[in-house]
C-alpha positions in Angstrom: 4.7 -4.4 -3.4 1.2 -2.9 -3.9 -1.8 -4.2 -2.3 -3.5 -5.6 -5.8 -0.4 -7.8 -6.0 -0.3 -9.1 -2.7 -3.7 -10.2 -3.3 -2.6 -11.8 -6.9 0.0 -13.6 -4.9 -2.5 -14.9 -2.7 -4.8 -16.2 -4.9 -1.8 -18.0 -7.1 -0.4 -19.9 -4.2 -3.5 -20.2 -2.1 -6.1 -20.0 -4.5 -9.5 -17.6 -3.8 -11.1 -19.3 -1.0 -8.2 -20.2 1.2 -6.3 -17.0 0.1 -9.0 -14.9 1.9 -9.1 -16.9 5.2 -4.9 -17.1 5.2 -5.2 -12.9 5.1 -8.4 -12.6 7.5 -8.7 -15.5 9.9 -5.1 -16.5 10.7 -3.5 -14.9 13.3 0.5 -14.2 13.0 2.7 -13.8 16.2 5.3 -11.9 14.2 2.9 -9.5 12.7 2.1 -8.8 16.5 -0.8 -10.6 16.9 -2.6 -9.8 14.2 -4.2 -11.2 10.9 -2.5 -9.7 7.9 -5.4 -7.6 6.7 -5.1 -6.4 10.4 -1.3 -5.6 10.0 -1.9 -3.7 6.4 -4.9 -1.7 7.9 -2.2 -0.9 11.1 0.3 0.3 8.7 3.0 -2.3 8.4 4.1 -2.8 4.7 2.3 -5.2 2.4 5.8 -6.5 1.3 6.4 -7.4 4.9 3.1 -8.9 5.7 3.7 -11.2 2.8 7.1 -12.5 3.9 5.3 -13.1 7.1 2.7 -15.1 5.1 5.8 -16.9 3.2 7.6 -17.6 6.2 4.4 -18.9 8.0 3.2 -21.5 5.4 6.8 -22.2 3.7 6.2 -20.9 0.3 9.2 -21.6 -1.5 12.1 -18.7 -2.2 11.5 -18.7 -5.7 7.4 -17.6 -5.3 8.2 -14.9 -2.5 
């Protein structure tokens, strides 16, 4: 997954507004403590940071 459509994905589900705090302000425990703009910026895959994201606020199978 590339970063452009992580962010796509984000604002689909989420829409804009809420999309950006989800990625910057909330903190996930299984992304080690860390926001997901945090976790991309440390290295770990977008792909994984958005399962995080998936898992987190139960976004259904079908839009992972």
């Amino acid at each position: 997954m590339r970063l452009q459509e992580f962010w796509s994905r984000l604002d689909r589900h989420f829409g804009s507004v809420r999309a950006q705090s989800v990625a910057r302000d909330h903190v996930f425990a299984v992304l080690g403590g860390r926001t997901a703009v945090d976790a991309i910026d440390a290295g770990l895959s977008v792909r994984r940071v958005w399962l995080a994201i998936c898992e987190e606020y139960e976004v259904p199978p079908k839009e992972r």
